[in-house]
N, C-alpha and C positions, 0 to 999 in steps of 0.2 A: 401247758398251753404255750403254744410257740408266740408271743406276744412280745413287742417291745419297745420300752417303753420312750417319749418321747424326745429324752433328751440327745438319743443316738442320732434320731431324724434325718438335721441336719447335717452332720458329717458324713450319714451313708449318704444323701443325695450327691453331697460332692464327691464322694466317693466315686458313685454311680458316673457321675461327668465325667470326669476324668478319663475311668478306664475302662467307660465304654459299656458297662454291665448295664444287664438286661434293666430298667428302672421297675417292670412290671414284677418282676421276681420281687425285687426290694420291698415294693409297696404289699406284697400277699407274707413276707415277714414282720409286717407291721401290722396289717389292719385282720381281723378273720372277717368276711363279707358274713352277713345273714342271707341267706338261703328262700326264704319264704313272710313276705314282710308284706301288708295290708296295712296301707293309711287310712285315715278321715283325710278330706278332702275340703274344698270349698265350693257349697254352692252361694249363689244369688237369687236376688229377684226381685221385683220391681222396688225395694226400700232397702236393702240390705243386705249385708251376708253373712253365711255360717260355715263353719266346719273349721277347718285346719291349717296350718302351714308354718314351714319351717323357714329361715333366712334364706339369701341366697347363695350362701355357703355350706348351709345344712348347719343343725344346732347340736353342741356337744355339751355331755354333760357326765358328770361322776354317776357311777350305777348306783341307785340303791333302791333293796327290795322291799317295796312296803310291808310289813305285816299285819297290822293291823290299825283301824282311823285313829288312833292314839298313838300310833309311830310317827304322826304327819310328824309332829312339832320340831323333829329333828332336820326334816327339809324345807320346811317354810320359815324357822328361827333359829336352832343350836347346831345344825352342822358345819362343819369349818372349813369345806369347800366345795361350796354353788358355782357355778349350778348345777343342779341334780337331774339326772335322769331316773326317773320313777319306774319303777319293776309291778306291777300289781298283778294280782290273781283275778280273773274273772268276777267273784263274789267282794269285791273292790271297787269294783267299776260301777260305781253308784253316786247320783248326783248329788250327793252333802262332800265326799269326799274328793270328785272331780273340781268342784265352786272352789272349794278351799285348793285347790291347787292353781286354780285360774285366778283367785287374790294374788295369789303370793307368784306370781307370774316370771318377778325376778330371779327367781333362787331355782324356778323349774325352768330345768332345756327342751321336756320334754316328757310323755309316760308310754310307754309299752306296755298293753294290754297281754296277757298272756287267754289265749282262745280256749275254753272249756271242752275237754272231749266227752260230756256227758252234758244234757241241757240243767240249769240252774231249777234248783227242787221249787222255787219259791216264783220262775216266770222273769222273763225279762223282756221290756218294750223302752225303746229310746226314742218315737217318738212320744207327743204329748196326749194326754189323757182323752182331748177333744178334736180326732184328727184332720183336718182340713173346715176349722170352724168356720175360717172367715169364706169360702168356698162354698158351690155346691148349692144344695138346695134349703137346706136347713141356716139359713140367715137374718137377719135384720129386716132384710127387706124381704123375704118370703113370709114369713111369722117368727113376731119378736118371742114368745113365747115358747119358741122350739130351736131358740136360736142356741149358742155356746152350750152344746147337750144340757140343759134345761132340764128335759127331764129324761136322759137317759147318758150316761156317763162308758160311753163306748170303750174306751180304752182306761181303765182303771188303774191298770200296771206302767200307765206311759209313767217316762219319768224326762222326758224332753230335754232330754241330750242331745240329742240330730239337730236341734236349734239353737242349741247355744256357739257360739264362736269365741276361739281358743286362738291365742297366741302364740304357741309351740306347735310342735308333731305331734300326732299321737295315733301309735303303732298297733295294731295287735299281728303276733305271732302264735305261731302253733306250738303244744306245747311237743316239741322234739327235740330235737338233738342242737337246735340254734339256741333253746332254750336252756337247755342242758349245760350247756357252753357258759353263757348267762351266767347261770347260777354259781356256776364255777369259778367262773371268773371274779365274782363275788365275794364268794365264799372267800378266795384266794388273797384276795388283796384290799378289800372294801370297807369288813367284817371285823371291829375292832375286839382286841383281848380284856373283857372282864368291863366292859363302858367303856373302855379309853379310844382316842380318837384312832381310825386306823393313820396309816405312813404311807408316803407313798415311796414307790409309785401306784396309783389309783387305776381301778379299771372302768372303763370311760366308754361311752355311746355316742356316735356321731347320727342323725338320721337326716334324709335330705326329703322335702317334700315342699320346695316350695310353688307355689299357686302364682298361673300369671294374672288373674282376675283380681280386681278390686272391689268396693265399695259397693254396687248396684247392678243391677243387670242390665238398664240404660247406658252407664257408662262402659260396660264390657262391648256391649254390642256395638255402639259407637266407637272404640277403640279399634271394634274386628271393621268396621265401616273405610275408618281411615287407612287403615293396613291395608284392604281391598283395592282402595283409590290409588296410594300414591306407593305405595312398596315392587317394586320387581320381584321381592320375594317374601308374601306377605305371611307374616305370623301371627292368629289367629288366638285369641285370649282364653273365649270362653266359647260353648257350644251353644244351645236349645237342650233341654230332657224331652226324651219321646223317644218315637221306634214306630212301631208299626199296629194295627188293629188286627184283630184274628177273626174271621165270621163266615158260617154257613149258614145253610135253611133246609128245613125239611121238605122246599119245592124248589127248584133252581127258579133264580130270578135274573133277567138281565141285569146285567152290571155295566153294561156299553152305555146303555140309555139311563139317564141320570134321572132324578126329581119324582113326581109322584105315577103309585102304578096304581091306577083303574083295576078295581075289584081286589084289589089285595090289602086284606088286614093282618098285622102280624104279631107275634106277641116274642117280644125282645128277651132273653135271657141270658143275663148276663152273668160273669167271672171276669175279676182281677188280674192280672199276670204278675206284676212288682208287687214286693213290699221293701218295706221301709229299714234300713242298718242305717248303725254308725259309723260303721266299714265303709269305704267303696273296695266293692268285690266281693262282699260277706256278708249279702241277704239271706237264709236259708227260709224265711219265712214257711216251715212247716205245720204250724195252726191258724193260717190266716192265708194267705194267696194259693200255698197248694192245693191247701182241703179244698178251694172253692170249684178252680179249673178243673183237679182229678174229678170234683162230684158232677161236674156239669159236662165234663169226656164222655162221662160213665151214664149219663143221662141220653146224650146225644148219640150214641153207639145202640143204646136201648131203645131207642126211639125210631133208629134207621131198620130195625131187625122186624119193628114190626109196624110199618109204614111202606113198606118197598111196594106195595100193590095200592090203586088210586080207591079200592075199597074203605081201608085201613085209615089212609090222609087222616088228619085231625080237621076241624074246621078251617083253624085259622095257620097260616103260615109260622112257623118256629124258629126267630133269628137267633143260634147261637151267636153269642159274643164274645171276645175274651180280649178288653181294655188295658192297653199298656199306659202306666204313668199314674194310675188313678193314686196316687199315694200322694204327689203334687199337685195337688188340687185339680185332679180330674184333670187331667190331660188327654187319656184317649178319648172318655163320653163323651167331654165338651168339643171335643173337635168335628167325633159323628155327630152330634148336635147340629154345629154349625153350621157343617156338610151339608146336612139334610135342608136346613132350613134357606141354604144357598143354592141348592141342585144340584151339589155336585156329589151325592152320595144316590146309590140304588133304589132309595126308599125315600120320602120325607117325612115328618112330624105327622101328616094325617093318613097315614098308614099303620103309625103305631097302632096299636090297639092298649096295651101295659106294658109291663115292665118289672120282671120279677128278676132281682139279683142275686147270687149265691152266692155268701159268705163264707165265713169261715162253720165248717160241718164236720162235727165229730162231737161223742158223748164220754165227757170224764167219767172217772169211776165215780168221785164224788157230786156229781150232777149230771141225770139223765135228759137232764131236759133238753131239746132243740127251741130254736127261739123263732118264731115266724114276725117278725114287725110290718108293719105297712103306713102310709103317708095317710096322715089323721084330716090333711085337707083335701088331698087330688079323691081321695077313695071315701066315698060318701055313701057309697052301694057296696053292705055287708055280704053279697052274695056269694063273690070271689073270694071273699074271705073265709065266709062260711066252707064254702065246698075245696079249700086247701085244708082246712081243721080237721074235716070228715076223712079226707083222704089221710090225714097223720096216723087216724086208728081203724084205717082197710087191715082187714084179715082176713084169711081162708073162709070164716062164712059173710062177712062182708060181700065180698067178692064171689062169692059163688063158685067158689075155684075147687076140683078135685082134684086126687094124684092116682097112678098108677097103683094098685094094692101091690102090700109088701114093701114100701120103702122108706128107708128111717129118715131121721128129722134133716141129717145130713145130706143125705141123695133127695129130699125132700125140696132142698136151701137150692142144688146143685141145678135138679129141676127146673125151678119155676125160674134162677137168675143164672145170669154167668157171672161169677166175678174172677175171674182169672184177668182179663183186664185191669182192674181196678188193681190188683195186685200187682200188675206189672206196671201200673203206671206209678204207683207208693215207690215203687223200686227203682225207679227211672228217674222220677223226681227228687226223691228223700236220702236215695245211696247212690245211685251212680248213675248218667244218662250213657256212658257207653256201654250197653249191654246187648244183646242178640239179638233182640224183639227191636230196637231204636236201632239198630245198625242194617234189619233189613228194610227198616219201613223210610226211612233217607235217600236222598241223591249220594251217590258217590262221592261226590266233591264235597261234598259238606261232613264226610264222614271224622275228619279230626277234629269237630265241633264238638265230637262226644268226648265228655271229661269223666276219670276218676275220682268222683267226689260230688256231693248233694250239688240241685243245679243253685247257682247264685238269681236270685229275684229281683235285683237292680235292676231300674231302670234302662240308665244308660243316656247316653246321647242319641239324636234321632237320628243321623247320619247310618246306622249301625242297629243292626236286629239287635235285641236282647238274647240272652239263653232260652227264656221261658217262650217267645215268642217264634224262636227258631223254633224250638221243640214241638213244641201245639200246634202250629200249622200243620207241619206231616201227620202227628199224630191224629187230630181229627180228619184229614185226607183219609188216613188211614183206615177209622172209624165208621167213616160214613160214607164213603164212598166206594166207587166200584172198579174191579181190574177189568180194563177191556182188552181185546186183542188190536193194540194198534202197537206198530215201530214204532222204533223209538226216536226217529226221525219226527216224525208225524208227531209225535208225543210231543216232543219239545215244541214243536211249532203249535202247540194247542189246536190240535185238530183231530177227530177222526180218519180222516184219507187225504190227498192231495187236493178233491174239488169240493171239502168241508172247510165252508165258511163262516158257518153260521153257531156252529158249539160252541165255540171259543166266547159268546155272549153270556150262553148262562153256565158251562164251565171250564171247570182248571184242571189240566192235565200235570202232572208230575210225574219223570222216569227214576222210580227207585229202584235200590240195588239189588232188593228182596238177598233169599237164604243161601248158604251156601247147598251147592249142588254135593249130593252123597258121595262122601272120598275123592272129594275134588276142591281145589282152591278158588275154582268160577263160581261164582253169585247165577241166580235165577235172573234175573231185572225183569222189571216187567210195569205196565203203564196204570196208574192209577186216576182214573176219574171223578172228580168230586166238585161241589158246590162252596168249596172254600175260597175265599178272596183276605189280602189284606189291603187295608187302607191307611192315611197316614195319620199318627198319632203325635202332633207338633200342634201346642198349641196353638188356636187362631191368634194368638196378641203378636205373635210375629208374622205373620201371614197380613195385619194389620198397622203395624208396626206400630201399635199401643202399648207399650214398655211400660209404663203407668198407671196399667188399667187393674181392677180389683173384680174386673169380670171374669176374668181369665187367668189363668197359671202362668209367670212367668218366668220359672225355675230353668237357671242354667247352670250349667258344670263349668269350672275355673280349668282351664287346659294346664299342664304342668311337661318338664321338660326332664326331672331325674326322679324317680323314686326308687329310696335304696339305705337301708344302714347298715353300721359294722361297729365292731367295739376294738380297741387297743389298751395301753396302758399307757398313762398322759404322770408326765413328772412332775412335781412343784414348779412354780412362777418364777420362784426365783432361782431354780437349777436350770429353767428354759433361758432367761437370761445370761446365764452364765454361759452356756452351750452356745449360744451366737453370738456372745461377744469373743469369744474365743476361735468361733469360725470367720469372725468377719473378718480379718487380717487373712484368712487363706483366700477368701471368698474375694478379694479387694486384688492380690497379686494373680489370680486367676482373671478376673475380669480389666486388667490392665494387659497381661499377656495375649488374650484372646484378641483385647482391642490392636494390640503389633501388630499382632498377626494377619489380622483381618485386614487392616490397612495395608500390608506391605503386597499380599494377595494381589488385593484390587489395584495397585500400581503397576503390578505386571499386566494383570487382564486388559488394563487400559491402555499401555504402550501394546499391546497383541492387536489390540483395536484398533488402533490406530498406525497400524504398521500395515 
């Protein structure tokens, strides 16, 4: 490994001075960059903050690879040169062992998570057991009784890590080839013979992540306040979390006209978009926010297939939903909340009719059960309830349903449902979203939004769609609506034809790329019409500018200016000294020479000037 170590540093840089060498060369003989590197971060919020961050030089520290919670003691008390940088395996990253790294705070620079390429046998959740307690509906002041899950313990696996706040970095990496590197490097110099101390030179981690946000979200926002005021060119600390709403209906409703609609009841159905990492950038949230959106796509696709005739309609209006933020205390609902209750949403509060939300859905091998819950105070008429129970064990004689004679259980399944969708949404979402089926159903220009790899479920800043919120828009476009023959002119202007004024109320036009055309590099495109809209998902506390309220989410992201680590080989303390007291003397006739020179320069330029 071409690495070296620090006590050359300084002489190559003078080196580099002098004669002119490239310094960028110099410094990729020194350092190997990491490749693929995902911080913890720091958010806020009205009291406090959590997550991450490194000095503002970035924090260095000797490798070493934990093996097991009985290796700590070597990093937090007997090793013989702190600070460390902590190496862990995935099955590591558990909050008795993180605690005890966050006491001993002095002696750790820092941990790298190394990222599982298979999910953990035993389940893993970083937030806490009771997800947005103090939030929402389930509180103190709705019923003390049903307050701090009371009596139902949602998250069992939390282990609420996402809320604690650490005073180093802390990395996860893939395990590849940066990892590879790692180990080696390790191995190679870190790794002492038979207990003895290893020698150096040592192989050493620098990571940079530091956070410009402090303290509160008050005072962030106030900081971005002052920068706004009096900066020429203002730098901006921390954000808002949010993004956008995703929502159609199985009746186009005006969207122009805001507040309450006469004769319309509807019945809200909602899904998630975010969940919850310790990462920023490494949500994969696969049994908790995808199951809910994929089942509720796959409902709303279902629903459009056999609905399109005003025989068919259900009673009541059908508001798909699909809420960004709810992971921070409800940041999209409460906003459509707010909306509603202000006028400035399609619908108000006495339009609702309920409210059924789709969780997390799917049946382990070891428990078949699906879990229907419902609100023990709002829902006082067993009816609804009753007749969702009934519908869990519909069957073919329930239902009254025949098949075609002659066809097996499989052409049987094929029959009555489609799920070639649902399949391709698992695949879009859970392995890759640039695939064939997502690359025709997009605009063109959005098309390098498609990534190689599970979509990430963060949040995000509001400024900025999400993955999951780019995606589901077209996709339910897709889903639920209809190709019409309109340009693509017309298309973008949200219209029918030239002297259509009036569509653009109750829909949304979008010109996708559609398939490629047979032995051809040209796309089909062609104009989709649908009842999808988004709306904004920024909590009201900024909209109100109650930074202190506990009505509302106040969660922001700390803005950061490097994110980035690399490893080298770092020399003893006392070899570094030696190395610069040895270079001071060259470093001293150098900076005496230059100072000549410079002066005798500007003597001439000044008689030129004055000549």
């Amino acid at each position: 490994m071409d690495l070296l170590p620090n006590k050359w540093i300084s002489s190559l840089f003078i080196c580099c001075f002098i004669t002119g060498l490239s310094c960028n060369s110099v410094e990729k003989k020194i350092y190997v960059k990491l490749n693929y590197t995902v911080p913890c971060v720091r958010l806020l919020n009205a009291t406090h903050q959590i997550g991450c961050q490194s000095s503002l030089s970035g924090d260095v520290g000797v490798l070493h690879v934990l093996e097991s919670e009985d290796n700590l003691d070597w990093v937090l008390n007997t090793g013989h040169s702190p600070p460390y940088m902590v190496i862990l395996e995935a099955e590591l990253f558990t909050r008795s062992i993180m605690l005890k790294l966050k006491s001993g705070a002095r002696r750790v620079a820092g941990v790298v998570v190394i990222e599982p390429n298979t999910n953990l046998p035993g389940g893993f959740s970083p937030h806490t057991t009771c997800p947005n307690e103090n939030t929402g509906v389930y509180t103190d002041k709705y019923d003390p009784a049903l307050a701090h899950c009371n009596h139902t313990l949602w998250n069992p696996l939390g282990n609420g890590l996402s809320y604690e706040e650490f005073d180093f970095p802390i990395f996860s990496l893939k395990d590849d080839n940066d990892t590879q590197v790692i180990r080696q490097c390790y191995l190679d110099h870190n790794r002492g013979v038979n207990g003895s101390a290893p020698e150096y030179p040592l192989c050493a981690m620098q990571l940079f992540s530091h956070m410009s946000a402090v303290t509160d979200t008050p005072t962030c926002i106030r900081r971005n306040k002052i920068q706004n005021d009096f900066s020429i060119s203002p730098e901006m600390v921390c954000d808002p979390l949010g993004g956008s709403n995703i929502w159609t209906s199985t009746r186009p409703i005006n969207n122009t006209q805001k507040g309450h609609k006469m004769f319309e009841s509807v019945v809200i159905a909602a899904a998630r978009l975010d969940s919850r990492s310790f990462f920023f950038d490494l949500a994969p949230g696969a049994q908790s926010s995808a199951s809910g959106l994929i089942a509720l796509l796959a409902a709303a696709q279902a629903l459009k297939n056999i609905t399109e005739t005003e025989e068919t309609q259900p009673n009541k209006t059908i508001v798909f939903t699909f809420f960004e933020g709810e992971t921070f205390d409800y940041i999209g609902s409460s906003k459509m909340v707010y909306d509603m209750e202000n006028e400035q949403f399609a619908l108000d509060l006495d339009n609702v009719h309920s409210v059924l939300e789709v969780g997390q859905v799917g049946i382990r091998p070891s428990n078949s059960a699906i879990w229907f819950h419902s609100d023990p105070v709002s829902q006082r008429n067993d009816s609804v309830k009753a007749e969702i129970l009934r519908s869990m064990f519909d069957n073919t004689e329930n239902l009254n349903m025949s098949y075609p004679p002659g066809l097996t259980p499989e052409q049987q399944l094929s029959f009555v449902t489609e799920t070639a969708a649902v399949a391709q949404l698992l695949y879009g979402f859970l392995v890759k979203s640039n695939n064939s089926w997502f690359q025709q159903i997009i605009p063109s220009d959005f098309v390098r939004s498609l990534v190689d790899r599970p979509t990430n479920f963060y949040t995000g800043v509001h400024m900025q769609k999400s993955e999951p919120s780019f995606l589901v828009e077209y996709i339910l476009a897709n889903l639920t609506g209809t190709v019409v023959n309109v340009t693509q002119e017309n298309c973008k202007n949200q219209r029918e034809n030239a002297d259509d004024k009036e569509s653009k109320h109750l829909y949304s036009y979008i010109w996708v790329q559609g398939a490629l055309a047979p032995n051809s590099t040209k796309r089909d495109s062609f104009c989709v019409r649908s009842s999808v809209r988004l709306s904004p998902a920024i909590s009201p506390a900024f909209d109100l500018e109650q930074l202190t309220t506990s009505d509302y989410s106040t969660w922001t992201e700390s803005r950061w200016k490097k994110i980035t680590g690399r490893i080298f080989l770092v020399a003893s303390h006392d070899l570094e000294m030696l190395t610069l007291e040895s270079a001071s003397p060259s470093c001293s006739r150098l900076f005496f020479y230059l100072r000549d020179q410079l002066k005798g320069r500007y003597s001439v330029l000044l008689r030129e000037r004055t000549h």
